[in-house]
N, C-alpha and C positions, 0 to 999 in steps of 0.2 A: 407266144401268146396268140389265143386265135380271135380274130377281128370280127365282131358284129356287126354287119353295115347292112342299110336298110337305101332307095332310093324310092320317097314319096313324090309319087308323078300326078299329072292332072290336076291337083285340085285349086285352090282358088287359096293363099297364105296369106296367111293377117301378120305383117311388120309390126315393127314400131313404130311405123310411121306411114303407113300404105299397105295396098291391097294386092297383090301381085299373083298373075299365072304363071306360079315358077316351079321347081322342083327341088325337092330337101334333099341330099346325104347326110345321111346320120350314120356317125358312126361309134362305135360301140356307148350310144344311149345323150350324143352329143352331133350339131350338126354343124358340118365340117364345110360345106358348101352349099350354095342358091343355084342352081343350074335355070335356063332360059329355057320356055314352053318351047319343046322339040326337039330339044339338045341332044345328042347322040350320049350317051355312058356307059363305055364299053367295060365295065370294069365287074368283078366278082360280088352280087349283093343280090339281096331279097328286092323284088319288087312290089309297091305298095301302092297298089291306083285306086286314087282318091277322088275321080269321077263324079261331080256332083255335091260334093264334100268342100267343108271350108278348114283348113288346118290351121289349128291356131298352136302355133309351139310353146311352147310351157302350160299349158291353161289346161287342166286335167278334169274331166268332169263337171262343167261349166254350169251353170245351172242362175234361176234370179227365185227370188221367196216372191213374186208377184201376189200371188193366190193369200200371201200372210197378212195384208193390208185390208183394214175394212171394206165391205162390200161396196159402201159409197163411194168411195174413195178411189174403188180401183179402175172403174173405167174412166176417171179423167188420168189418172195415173197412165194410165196405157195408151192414153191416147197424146198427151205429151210425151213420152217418150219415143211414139211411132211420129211425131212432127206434125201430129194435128192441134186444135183447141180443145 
């Protein structure tokens, strides 16, 4: 069976519970390890630099209906949400 492996580097991962500069292996469409900003992976795979990028795993197409709420509505909307009044 031939192995898919993919090693996303650099970018900034959203846990289940934190925010972390780590790096993914994934391998064939599942991720097999967290590797530490730097880490050496000497191993056969595609690399995927996520430079400036936030990886969120599982979250495909992420998107908010902001724009679908009344006009009035929507700048306090948005601004509660960014941690203003």
């Amino acid at each position: 069976m031939i192995q898919n492996k993919q090693l996303i580097c650099n970018g900034r991962v959203v846990l289940p519970n934190r925010v972390e500069d780590v790096s993914l292996l994934v391998e064939d469409g599942r991720i097999t390890a967290l590797l530490e900003k730097g880490s050496d992976y000497s191993g056969d795979c595609e690399i995927i630099d996520a430079s400036g990028k936030i990886v969120m795993p599982g979250m495909i197409d992420t998107h908010n209906h902001m724009g679908a709420l009344q006009s009035g509505r929507r700048q306090s909307v948005v601004r509660h949400q960014c941690g203003g009044r």
